[in-house]
Structures are given as C-alpha cells and as structure tokens.
C-alpha positions as CSV (number, residue, x, y, z in Angstrom):
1,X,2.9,19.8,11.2
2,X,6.2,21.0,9.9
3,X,7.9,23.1,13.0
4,X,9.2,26.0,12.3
5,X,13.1,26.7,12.5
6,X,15.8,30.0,13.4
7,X,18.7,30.1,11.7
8,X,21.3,30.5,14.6
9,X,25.0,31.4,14.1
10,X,27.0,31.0,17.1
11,X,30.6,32.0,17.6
12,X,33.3,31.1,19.9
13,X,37.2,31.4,20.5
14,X,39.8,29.4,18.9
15,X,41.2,28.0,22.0
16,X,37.4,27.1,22.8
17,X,36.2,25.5,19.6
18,X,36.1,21.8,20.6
19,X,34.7,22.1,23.8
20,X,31.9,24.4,23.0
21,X,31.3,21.5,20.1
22,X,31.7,19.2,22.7
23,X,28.6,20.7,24.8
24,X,26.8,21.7,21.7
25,X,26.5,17.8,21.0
26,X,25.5,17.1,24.3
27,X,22.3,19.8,23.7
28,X,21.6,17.9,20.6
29,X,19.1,20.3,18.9
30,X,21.0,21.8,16.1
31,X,20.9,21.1,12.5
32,X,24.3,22.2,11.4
33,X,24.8,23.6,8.0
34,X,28.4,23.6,7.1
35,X,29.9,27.3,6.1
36,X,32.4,25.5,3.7
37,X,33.4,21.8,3.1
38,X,34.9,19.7,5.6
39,X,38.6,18.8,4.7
40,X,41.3,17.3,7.1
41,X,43.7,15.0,7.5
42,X,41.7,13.7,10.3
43,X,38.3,13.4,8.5
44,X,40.4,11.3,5.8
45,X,41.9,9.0,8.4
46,X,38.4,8.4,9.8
47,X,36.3,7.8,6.5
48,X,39.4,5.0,5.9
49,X,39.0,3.1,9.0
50,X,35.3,3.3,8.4
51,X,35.8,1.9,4.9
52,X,37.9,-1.0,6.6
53,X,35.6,-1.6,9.2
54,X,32.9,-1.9,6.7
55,X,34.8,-4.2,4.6
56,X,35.6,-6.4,7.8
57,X,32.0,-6.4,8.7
58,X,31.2,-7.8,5.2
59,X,33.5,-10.7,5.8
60,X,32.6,-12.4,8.9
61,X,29.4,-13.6,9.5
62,X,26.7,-13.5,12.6
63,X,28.2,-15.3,15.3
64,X,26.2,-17.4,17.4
65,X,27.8,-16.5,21.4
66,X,28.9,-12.7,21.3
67,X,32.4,-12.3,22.8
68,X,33.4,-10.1,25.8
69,X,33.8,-6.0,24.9
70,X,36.2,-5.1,23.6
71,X,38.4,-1.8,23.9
72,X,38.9,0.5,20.6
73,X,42.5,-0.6,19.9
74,X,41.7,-4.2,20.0
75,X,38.7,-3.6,17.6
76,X,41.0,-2.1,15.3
77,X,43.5,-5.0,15.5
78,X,40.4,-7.1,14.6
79,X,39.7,-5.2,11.4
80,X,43.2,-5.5,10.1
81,X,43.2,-9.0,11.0
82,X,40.1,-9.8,9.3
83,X,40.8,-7.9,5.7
84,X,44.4,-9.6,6.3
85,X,42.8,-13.3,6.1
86,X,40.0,-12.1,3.5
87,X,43.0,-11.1,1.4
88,X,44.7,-14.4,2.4
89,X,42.0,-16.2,1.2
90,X,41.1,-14.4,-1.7
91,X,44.9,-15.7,-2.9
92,X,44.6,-18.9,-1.9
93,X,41.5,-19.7,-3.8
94,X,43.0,-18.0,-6.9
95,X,46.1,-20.1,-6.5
96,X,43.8,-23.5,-5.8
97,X,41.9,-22.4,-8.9
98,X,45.2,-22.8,-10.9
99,X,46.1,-26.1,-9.3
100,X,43.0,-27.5,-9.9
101,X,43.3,-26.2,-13.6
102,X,46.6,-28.4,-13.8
103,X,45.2,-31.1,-12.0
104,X,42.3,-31.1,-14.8
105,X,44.8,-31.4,-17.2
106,X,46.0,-35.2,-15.6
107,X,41.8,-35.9,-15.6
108,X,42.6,-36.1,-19.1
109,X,45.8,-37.5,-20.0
110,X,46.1,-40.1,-17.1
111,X,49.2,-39.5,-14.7
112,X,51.7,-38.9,-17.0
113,X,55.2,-38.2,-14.9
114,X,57.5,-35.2,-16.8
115,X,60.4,-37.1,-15.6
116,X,59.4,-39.7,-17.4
117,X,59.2,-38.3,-20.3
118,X,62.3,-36.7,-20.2
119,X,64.0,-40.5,-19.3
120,X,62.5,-41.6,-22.7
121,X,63.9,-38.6,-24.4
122,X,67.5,-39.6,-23.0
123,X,66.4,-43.1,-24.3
124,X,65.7,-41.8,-28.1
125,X,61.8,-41.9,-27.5
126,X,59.6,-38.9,-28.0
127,X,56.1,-38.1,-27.0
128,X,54.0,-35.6,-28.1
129,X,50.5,-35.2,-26.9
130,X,47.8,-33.5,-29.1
131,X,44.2,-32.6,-29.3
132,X,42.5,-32.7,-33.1
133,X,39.3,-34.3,-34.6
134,X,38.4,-37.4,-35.8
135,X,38.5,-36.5,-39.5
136,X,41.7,-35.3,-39.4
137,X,43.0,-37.9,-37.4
138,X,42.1,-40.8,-40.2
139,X,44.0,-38.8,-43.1
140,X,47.1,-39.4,-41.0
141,X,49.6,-41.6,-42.5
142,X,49.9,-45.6,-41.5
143,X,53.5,-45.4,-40.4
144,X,52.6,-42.7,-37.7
145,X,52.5,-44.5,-34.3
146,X,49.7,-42.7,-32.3
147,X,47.3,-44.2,-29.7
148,X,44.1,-42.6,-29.0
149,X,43.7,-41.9,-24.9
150,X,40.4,-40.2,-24.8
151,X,37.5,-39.5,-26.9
152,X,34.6,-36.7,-26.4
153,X,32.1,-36.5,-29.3
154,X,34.1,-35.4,-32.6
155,X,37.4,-34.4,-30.8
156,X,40.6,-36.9,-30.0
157,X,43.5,-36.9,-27.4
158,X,46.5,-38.6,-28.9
159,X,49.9,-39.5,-28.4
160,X,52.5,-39.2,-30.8
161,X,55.6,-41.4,-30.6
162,X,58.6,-40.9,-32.5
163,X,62.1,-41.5,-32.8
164,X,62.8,-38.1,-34.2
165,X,63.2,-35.3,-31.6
166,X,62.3,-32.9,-34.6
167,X,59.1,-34.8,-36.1
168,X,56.0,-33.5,-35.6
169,X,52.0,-33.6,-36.2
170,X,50.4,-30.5,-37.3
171,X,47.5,-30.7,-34.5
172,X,47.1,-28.6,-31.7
173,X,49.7,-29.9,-29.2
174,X,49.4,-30.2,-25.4
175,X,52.8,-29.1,-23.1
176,X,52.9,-31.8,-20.0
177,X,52.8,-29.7,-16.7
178,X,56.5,-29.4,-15.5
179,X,54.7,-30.5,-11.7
180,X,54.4,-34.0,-11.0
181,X,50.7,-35.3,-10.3
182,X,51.8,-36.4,-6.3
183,X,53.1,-33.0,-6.1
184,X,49.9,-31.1,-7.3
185,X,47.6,-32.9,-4.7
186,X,49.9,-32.1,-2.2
187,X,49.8,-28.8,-2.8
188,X,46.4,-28.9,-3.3
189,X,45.3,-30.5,0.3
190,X,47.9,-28.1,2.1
191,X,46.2,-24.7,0.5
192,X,42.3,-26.3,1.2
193,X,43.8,-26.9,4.6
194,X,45.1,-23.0,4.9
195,X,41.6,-22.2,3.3
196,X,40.0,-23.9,6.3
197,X,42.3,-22.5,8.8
198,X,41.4,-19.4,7.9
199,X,37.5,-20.1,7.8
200,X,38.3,-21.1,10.9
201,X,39.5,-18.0,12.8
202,X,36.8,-16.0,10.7
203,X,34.6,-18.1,11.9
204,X,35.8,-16.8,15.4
205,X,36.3,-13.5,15.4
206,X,32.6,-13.0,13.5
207,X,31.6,-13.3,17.3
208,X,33.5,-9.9,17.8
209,X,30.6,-8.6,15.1
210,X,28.2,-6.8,18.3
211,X,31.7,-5.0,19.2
212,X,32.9,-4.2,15.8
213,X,29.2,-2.5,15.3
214,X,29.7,-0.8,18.5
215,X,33.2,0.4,17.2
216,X,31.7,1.7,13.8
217,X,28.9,3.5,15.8
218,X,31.9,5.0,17.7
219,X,33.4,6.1,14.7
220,X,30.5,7.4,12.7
221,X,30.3,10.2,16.2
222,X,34.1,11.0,15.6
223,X,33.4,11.3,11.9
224,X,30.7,13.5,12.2
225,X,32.1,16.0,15.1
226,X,35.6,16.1,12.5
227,X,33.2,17.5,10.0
228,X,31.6,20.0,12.0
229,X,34.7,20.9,13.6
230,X,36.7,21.6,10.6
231,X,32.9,22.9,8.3
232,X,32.8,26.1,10.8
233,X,34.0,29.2,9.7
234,X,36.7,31.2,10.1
235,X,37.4,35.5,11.0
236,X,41.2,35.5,12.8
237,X,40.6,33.9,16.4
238,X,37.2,33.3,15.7
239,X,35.5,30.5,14.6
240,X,31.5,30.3,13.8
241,X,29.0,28.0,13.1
242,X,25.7,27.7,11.2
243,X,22.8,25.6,11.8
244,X,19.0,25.3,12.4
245,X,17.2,25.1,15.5
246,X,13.4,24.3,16.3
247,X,12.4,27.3,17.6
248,X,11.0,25.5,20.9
249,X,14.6,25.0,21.2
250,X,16.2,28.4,21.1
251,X,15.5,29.2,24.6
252,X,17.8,26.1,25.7
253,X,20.1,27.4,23.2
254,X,20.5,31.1,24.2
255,X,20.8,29.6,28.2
256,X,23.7,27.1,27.2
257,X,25.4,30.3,25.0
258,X,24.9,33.0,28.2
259,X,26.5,30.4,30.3
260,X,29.2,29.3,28.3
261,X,30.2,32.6,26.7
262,X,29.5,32.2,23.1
263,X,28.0,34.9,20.9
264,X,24.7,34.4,18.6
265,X,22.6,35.3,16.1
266,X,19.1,33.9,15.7
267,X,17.0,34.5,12.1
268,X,14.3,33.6,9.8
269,X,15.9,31.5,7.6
270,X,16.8,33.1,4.3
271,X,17.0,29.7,2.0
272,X,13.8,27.7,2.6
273,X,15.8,24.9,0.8
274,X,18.6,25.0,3.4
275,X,16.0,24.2,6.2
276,X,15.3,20.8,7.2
277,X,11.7,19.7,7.4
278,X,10.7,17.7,11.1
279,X,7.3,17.2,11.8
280,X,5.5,16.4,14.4
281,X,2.5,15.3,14.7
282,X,-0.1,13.7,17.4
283,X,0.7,9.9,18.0
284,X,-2.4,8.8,15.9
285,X,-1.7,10.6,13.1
286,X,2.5,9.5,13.2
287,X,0.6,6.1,11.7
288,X,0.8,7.0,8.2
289,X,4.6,8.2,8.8
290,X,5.8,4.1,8.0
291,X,4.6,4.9,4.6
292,X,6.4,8.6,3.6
293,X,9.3,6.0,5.0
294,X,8.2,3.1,2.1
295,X,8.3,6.0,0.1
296,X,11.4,8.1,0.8
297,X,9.5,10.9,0.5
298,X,9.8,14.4,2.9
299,X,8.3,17.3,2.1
300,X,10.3,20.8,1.5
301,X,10.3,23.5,4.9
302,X,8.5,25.7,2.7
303,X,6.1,23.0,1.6
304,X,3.2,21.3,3.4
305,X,2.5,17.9,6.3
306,X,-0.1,16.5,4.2
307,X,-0.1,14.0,6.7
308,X,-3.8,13.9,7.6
309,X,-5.2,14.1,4.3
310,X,-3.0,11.2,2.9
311,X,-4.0,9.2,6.2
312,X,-7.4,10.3,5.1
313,X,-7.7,9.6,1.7
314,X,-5.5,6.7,1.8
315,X,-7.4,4.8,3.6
316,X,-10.4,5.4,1.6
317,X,-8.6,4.2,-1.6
318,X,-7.2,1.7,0.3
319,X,-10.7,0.5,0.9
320,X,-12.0,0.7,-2.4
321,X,-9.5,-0.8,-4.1
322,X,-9.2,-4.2,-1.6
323,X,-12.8,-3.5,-2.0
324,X,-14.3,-6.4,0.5
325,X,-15.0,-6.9,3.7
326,X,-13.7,-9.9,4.1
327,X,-10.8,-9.3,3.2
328,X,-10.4,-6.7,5.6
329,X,-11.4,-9.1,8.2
330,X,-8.8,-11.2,7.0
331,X,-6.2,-8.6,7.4
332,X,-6.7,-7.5,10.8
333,X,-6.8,-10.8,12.2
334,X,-3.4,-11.5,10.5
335,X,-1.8,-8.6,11.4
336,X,-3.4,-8.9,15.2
337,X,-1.8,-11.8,15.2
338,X,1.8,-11.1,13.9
339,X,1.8,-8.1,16.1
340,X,1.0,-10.8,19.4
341,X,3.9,-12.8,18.0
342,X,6.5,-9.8,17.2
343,X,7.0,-8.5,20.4
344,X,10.0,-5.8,19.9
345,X,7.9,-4.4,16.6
346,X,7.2,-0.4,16.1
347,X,3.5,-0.4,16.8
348,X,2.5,2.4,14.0
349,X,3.0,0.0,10.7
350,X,0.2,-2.4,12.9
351,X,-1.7,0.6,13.6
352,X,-1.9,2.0,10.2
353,X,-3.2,-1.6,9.2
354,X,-6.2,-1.5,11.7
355,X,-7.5,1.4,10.4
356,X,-7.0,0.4,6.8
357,X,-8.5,-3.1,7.3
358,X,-11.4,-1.4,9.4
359,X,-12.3,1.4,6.5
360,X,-12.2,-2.0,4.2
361,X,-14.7,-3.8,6.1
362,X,-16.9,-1.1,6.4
363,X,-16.7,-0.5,2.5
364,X,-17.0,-4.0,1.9
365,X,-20.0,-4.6,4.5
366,X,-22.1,-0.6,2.6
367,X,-21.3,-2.7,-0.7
368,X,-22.5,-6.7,0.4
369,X,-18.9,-7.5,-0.9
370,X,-18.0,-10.8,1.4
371,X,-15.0,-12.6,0.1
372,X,-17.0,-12.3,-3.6
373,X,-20.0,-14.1,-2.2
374,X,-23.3,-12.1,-3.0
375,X,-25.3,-14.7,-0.3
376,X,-23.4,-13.6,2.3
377,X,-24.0,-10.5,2.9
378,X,-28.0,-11.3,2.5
379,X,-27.7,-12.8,5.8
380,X,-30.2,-10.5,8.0
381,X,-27.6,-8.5,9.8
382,X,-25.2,-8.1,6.6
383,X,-28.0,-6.9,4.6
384,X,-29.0,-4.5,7.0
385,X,-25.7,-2.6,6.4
386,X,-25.4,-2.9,2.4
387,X,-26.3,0.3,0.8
388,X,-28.0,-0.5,-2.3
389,X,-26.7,2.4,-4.5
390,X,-23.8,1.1,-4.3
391,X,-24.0,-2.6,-4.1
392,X,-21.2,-4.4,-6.2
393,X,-23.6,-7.0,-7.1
394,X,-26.2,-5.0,-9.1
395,X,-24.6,-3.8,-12.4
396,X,-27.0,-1.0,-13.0
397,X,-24.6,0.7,-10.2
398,X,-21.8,1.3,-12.5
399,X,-22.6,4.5,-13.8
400,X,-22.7,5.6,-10.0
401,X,-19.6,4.3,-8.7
402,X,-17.7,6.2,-11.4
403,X,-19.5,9.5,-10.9
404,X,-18.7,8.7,-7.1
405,X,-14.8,8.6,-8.3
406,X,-14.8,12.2,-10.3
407,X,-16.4,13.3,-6.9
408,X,-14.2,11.8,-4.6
409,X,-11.2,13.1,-7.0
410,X,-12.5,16.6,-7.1
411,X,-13.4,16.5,-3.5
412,X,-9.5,15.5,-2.6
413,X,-7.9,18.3,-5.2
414,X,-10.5,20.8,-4.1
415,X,-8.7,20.2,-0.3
416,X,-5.3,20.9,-2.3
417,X,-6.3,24.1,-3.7
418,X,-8.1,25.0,-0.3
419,X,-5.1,24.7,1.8
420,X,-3.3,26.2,-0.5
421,X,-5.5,29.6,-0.4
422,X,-5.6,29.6,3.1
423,X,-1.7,29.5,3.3
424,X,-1.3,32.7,1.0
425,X,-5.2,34.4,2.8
426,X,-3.6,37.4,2.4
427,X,-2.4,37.6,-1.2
428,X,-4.1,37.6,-5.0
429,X,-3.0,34.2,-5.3
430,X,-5.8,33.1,-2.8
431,X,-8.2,34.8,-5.3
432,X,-6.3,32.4,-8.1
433,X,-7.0,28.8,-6.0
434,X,-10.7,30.0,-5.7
435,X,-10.6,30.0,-9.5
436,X,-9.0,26.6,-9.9
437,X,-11.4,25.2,-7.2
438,X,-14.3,26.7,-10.1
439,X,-12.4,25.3,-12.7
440,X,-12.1,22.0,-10.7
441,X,-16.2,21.6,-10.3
442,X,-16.5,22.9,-13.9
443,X,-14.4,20.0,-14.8
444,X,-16.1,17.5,-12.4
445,X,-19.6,17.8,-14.6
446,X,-18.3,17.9,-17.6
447,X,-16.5,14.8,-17.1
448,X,-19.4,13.2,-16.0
449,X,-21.2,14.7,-19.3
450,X,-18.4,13.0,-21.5
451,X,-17.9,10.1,-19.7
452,X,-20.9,9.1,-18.1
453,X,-23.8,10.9,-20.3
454,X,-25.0,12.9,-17.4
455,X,-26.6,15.9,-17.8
456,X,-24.3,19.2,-18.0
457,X,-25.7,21.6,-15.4
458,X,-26.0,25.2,-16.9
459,X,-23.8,26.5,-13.9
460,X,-21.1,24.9,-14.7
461,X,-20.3,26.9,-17.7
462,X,-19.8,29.2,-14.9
463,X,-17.8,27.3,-12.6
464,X,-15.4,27.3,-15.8
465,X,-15.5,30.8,-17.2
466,X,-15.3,32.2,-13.5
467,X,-12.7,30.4,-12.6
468,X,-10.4,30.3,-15.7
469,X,-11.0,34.5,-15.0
470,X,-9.9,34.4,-11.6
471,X,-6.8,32.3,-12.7
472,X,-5.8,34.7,-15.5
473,X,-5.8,37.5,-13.3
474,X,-4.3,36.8,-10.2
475,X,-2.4,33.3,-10.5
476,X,0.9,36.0,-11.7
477,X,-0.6,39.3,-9.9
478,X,2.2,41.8,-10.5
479,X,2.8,45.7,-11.0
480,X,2.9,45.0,-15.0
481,X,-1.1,43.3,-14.9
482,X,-1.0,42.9,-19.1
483,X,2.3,40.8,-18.5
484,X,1.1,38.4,-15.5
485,X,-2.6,38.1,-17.9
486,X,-0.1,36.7,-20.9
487,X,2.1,34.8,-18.5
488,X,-1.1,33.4,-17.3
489,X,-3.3,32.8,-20.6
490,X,-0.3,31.1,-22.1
491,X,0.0,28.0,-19.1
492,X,-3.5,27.9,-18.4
493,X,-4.8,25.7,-21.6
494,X,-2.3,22.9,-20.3
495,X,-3.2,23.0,-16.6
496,X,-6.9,22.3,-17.1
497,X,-6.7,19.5,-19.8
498,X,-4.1,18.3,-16.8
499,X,-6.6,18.7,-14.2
500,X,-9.5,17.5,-16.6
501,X,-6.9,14.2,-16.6
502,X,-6.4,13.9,-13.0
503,X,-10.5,13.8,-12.4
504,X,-10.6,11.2,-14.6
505,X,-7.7,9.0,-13.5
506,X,-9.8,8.8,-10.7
507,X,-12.0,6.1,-12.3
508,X,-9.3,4.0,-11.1
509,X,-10.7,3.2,-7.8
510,X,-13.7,1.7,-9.4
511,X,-11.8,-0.2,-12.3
512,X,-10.0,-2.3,-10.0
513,X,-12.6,-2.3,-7.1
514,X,-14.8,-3.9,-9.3
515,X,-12.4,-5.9,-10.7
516,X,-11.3,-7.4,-7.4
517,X,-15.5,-8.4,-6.6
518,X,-15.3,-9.9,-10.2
519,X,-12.2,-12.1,-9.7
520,X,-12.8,-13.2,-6.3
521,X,-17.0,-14.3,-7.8
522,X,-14.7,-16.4,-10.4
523,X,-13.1,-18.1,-8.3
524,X,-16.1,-18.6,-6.2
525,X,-17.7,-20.5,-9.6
526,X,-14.8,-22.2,-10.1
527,X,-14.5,-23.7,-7.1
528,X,-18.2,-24.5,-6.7
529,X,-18.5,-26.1,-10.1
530,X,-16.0,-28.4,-9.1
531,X,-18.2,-29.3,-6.2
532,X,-17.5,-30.8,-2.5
533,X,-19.2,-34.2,-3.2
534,X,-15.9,-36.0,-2.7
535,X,-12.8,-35.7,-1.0
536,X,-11.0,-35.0,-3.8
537,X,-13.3,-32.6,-5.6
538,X,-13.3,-30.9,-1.7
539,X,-9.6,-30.6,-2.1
540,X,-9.3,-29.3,-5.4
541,X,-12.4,-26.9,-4.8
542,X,-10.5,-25.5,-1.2
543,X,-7.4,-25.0,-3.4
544,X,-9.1,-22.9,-5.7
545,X,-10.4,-20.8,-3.4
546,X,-7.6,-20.4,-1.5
547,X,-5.0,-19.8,-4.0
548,X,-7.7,-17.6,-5.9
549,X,-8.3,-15.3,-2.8
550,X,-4.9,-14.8,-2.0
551,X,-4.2,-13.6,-5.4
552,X,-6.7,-11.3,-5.1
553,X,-5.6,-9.8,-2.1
554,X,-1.9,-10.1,-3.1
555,X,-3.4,-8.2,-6.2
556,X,-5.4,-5.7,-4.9
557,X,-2.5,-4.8,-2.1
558,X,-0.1,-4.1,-5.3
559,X,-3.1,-2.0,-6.7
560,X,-2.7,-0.1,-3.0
561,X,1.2,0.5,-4.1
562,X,0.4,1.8,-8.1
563,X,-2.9,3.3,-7.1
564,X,-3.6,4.2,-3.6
565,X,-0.2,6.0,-3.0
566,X,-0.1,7.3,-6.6
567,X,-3.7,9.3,-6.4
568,X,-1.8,11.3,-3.0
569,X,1.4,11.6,-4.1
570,X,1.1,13.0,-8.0
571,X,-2.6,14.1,-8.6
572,X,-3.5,15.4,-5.0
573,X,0.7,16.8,-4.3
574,X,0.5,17.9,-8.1
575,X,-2.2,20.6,-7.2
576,X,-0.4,21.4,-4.2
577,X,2.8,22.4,-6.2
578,X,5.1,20.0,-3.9
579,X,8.3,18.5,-5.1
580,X,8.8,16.7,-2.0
581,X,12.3,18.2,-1.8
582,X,12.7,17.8,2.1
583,X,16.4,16.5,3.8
584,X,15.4,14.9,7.5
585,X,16.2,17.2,10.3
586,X,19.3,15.6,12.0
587,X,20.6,17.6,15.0
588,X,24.1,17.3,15.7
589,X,23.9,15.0,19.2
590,X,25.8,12.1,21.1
C-alpha cells in the first residue's frame, strides 16, 4: 500500500541551522522538499569535484588487489593525478598520430634524407616529388627525366629531376618532411614509451578504485546536506524547512523537535504531486516490486499500489502466453539452480520466477501442453489433470479460449473500475464506475456477438443503456447538472469504442498462446521426421529441438515484455486513470 504522509515544516535558529540538519539526517525519515533552489559557492565546488571524480573513475580500470584506505585529501590528489595523465595521454596519442602520419609518408617514398636534398640543390640537382596518374604521366615529354617509385592501381609516385631550380611538372607535388626518418622513430619509440609509463601508473592507481568510490559516496552526502542546507527558507534569524514524513514517523519527529528546541508544523499535504509515493507491502507481495523496477514505473501519492492485482494477473498472462508446462518446468529448475549458484542475489526476482513458472505449469498441465507434445500429457497421471474445454490440442476449443480472453479482460477492468468506486464510496462518481462496470459487461457480449458469433443476451442491451446513463449523469456531478450531462455525453462515445478496444486486445493471450503450442508441435515434426535411426540424423534431430524450444521460450518470454506487462500497465492502469507520475520517497539520511 501507498503510506500516507504529513507535510511537516520545522524551524530553527540561524546559529542552529547545521546542527539541527546534522541530527535531522541522523533521524533519516524526511523527504525534504526544497522552499527555493539550492545555490552556493559551496554546492558548486562540490558538483565539480564530483564531476572530476567521475571522470577519474572512467579512466582507470578494476584493479585486481585493492590498496590500503585512503584519507580524503589523498583521494583527491588521486583524482587530479589521474585526469592529469588521462590528459597526458590524450596528447601524446594525438602527437603519435602525427608522427606516424609523417612516418607514412617515408612508407612511400623510401628514406629520403631533406639534407640530402638540399646537398644536391647546392650541387645544381633538383628533386621534385609528385603524385598523378598513369595517363597523364605517358603525355609527358621524352626529355623529362622522372623515375617511377611506387605504383597503386591507376595512380603514380614520381620523381622529377632537373637542373632548373624553377622547372616544374604540373602534377600534384609532395613537400619532403623537414624531419629526418632516424629522427621520427626516435621520437616515435620515446612518446610509445611515455604512453606506456603512463598506462603504467593508471594501471596502479586503478587499485585505489574501492577508495575513490568510497570518496564519491562521501561526497554525494556533502552534496546533498549543501543542498538542503542552503534549499531552506529564510524570515530574519530564522530559517525553515519543508518536507514529508510517513506518518508512523511523526511521533519520532515531534520527540527529536521537543528535545532539541525546534518549532513545527505538521499537515495534509496540499499538492498530492509534491508527495512521494513509498509503499510497503507484505514480503510476498514485494515479489512483483523487481518488475515496477524493469519498468521505471511508481505510481502518483494520490494514485493507487496496484501491486497485488499486477502480481495477480501477471502471472496469469504470464502463464498463458509461455503457455506449457514444460516450459515452466524448465524455468524453475533453471532459475533454482542459478539462485544455488548466486549466493549474494536479492531473493524476490527468484521468487517472482517460482510463482510464474508454477502458474505455467499448472496452465500447461489443465491444457495437456508438454514441451508441444500432445502424447505426453496422455500419460495416465497427465491426463488426469488436462481439462478438456480447453485442451490446446483439440481445435474445436478455439472459439472458447477467445471468449475466455474477453472474460478474463473484462474480469481484470471490472477490478479497475471496482477499486476505483470504493475509493470515492462516498461521492456520485461511485455511482459513474457502476455504470462503466455495466458498460464493461455490455461490451464483453457484444464482443463475443461480433467476434465470436455468440448469441447476444437480451440483458445486455441493459448492461449498456444503464450504464452509459449512470455515466452521463454522475461521471461530472456538479451544481450546473445540464453542463456535467454535456461534458459527459460529449467524451463518452470515445471512452466505450476505447474500452470496446481494450476487451478485445485481450485476444492476445490466446493469439500467441496458441502460437507458442503450434511452433513448439513444428519443431516436434521436424525433428521427428528427421528421425534417430543414426547418429547423425540423432544429432541433427536433438539440434532441432533444442534450438527450436529455446526460441520458443526466448519468444514467448519477449511476448511476457510486449504483452503480459502491456495488458497491466495501459488497459488495466488506463481504466484506473493512473499516469504513473510517482518520484521515490528518499528521506534525507547518513
């Protein structure tokens, strides 16, 4: 459930501020919502050395042997020796870059020495090197002395002698590196060796990493009291505080306040959308919590803990749509397993699997679904347990399975509209969820009329008529009655071709149920046409059913994700009006 919350407001002296946030932290059972924005010199300094820290951490690696603590100062020192090298490093392999660009250059002309060249020139020899085509190179004229020095495909690299400084070939030409080639690799090997120094020390202070986090954690505290400290508000010499508090917690509050000398106010909250949301629940129904997480979704304060009814109906789609019993045999036994070899692993996600793989073998053993294999579940015992209404393997069951959807769906939105009329028992709007549960039902048979052919019950007409009237009437109940009837009659055309849509979109259950027991019976055929009367065939026919099965589980699981959570979280939260607008409850603590 979602626990209720005070607003409290609690006020202290100037010259008392930080201690009485000091002590506050230590109670760690406020939510603290800041009266203006937190700006400070302090707060700036912080969110830098956090940046840095962050930046460090991103650098270094895990290191294997964890060093001895370190003390804050040190830590620090760390951080600005680790960006420092990272920086180092970052210009060392630019400038390698470039002296690996030049040293390219001599891959292709050959170690050509600038001094050299420059002797000739005092000599009355001129070189010119150029890059042009082999076309362009035959229209040259015969007295032009130029020697080819490397070919690639259609393109040339000459050199052009001449006597005269002045002459020219009008090809792309080539300047020769004023660095000489023994040069280069020495500068080269001494910036690889710098490169590796500085791997090096990385290298060693990434075994500072368990302090550095330690540090950051420190850090993130300081950060977060600087905010509160300098969020509070201000009247002369006094300075206040605003926050939420469970209201099993205001009694510790109140104490700590009496003995400390603070003033207080405690209130209903007078934003719903200020309020965080914490719930708590029993332990065995916290199970389904690892998948709000998957989500990221938290309902409003002023919303509702659907969490039994998405544990509930999650882990009936969850059955239909792995759909075999197998499979959910299969599952547990994995998961019992990885749970025996994890040891330090939160126990709900295994849990929430049990009971999912359990409500999948029991679907799977009412529906003589085994792994696709219609013998199987003819054994004696097996067959005792299929329900034959509902047996994947007759094909005459269809029609049922579907109506069985549009009643599950209506069954699950009927619940929304139900909680929601008990919540407002008191008010016309309970009167208006009655009418949309009519509508619902009204809807339910004549989807099964247009979709499955049934027979349209003559109270259904009812269902509809009463329920659209109930809607009109009280879904805007106000002093002006002709203006909430208009308001009303001009949404309420939309809403039930909507919740028409949602009954329907419940046929998804059954779409890829069945699909699931018709893929895995493939599979099956394939693999038993290719037969087990050699070793090869064997092979070949235990590959096919082991890549086929896990397909279809990997398949069906992803159907879990699209489907499963998409029937709870859109059609079932639709009818409950929730926007899932919730911000965690995070009390302000050591």
């Amino acid at each position: 459930m979602i626990v209720k919350m005070q607003k409290v407001t609690l006020l202290v002296g100037a010259q008392h501020r930080e201690d009485a946030l000091n002590k506050l932290r230590k109670l760690g059972v406020i939510h603290v919502h800041y009266v203006k924005n937190p700006v400070s010199k302090d707060i700036t300094s912080l969110e830098n050395e956090l940046s840095d820290l962050e930046k460090a951490l991103s650098v270094i690696g895990e290191g294997k042997k964890p060093s001895k603590n370190v003390g804050t100062d040190e830590a620090s020192a760390y951080v600005k020796e680790i960006l420092s090298l990272s920086q180092q490093k970052t210009d060392a392999l630019q400038k390698l870059e470039e002296l690996e660009e030049k040293r390219n250059w001599f891959d292709y002309w050959g170690a050509i020495s600038r001094d050299s060249v420059e002797d000739l020139e005092k000599a009355g020899i001129f070189i010119h090197l150029y890059v042009t085509n082999k076309n362009a190179l035959k229209k040259l004229p015969e007295d032009k002395i130029v020697y080819v020095v490397r070919e690639e495909k259609n393109t040339v690299y000459v050199v052009f002698i001449s006597t005269d400084p002045n002459e020219r070939l009008d090809f792309k030409e080539e300047l020769i590196p004023e660095i000489e080639i023994a040069t280069l690799e020495e500068n080269i090997a001494q910036i690889k060796k710098e490169i590796t120094h500085i791997e090096r020390r990385l290298n060693e202070l990434s075994k500072k990493r368990d302090h550095l986090i330690a540090y950051r954690d420190d850090l993130i505290k300081k950060l977060e009291f600087s905010k509160v400290k300098y969020s509070m508000g201000e009247e002369e010499t006094i300075y206040y505080l605003q926050g939420f508090c469970p209201n099993e917690s205001i009694s510790e509050v109140k104490k700590t306040a009496h003995r400390e000398g603070w003033a207080y106010i405690f209130e209903d909250p007078d934003n719903p959308h200020e309020v965080p949301t914490l719930i708590r629940n029993p332990k065995w129904l916290r199970i389904i919590d690892p998948v709000f997480k998957f989500m990221g979704t938290l309902p409003g304060y002023n919303e509702y803990d659907i969490s039994f009814w998405f544990l509930l109906f999650f882990s009936i789609f969850f059955a239909m749509l792995i759909g075999d019993a197998g499979y959910g045999l299969l599952i547990l036994l994995l998961s019992l397993f990885a749970q025996k070899k994890i040891k330090n692993a939160p126990k709900e996600p295994f849990f929430l699997i049990y009971v999912l793989s359990g409500t999948t073998i029991i679907w799977g053993a009412i529906t003589g679904t085994w792994f696709g294999f219609e013998k199987i579940a003819q054994l004696p015992f097996l067959n005792f347990l299929v329900i034959d209404k509902i047996n994947s393997f007759i094909d005459t069951n269809q029609l049922f399975m579907m109506h069985l959807c549009f009643l599950i769906g209506v069954i699950q939105l009927t619940v929304a509209h139900g909680i929601t009329a008990l919540r407002y028992i008191n008010s016309p709007i309970t009167l208006s969820q009655i009418g949309w549960i009519g509508i619902l039902w009204g809807l339910f048979f004549v989807a099964g009329k247009l979709v499955l052919n049934k027979p349209l019950p003559g109270f259904s007409l009812v269902f509809l008529v009463g329920g659209i009237g109930l809607v009109v009437l009280f879904s805007n109940f106000q002093k002006n009655i002709v203006k909430g009837i208009l308001i009303s009659l001009g949404d309420i055309p939309l809403k039930v071709i909507s919740s028409f849509s949602d009954i329907v979109s419940y046929l998804r259950l059954f779409a890829v149920g069945y699909a699931t027991v018709i893929v895995a019976s493939n599979f099956n055929n394939m693999a038993a046409q290719t037969g087990f009367h050699s070793i090869i065939n064997s092979f070949i026919a235990a590959l096919i059913l082991l890549g086929g099965h896990s397909l279809n589980i990997l398949l069906g699981l992803m159907a879990v994700i699209v489907h499963g959570i998409r029937l709870n979280m859109l059609e079932f939260s639709g009818h409950l009006n929730m926007q899932w607008s919730g911000k965690p409850y995070e009390p302000f603590k050591e």
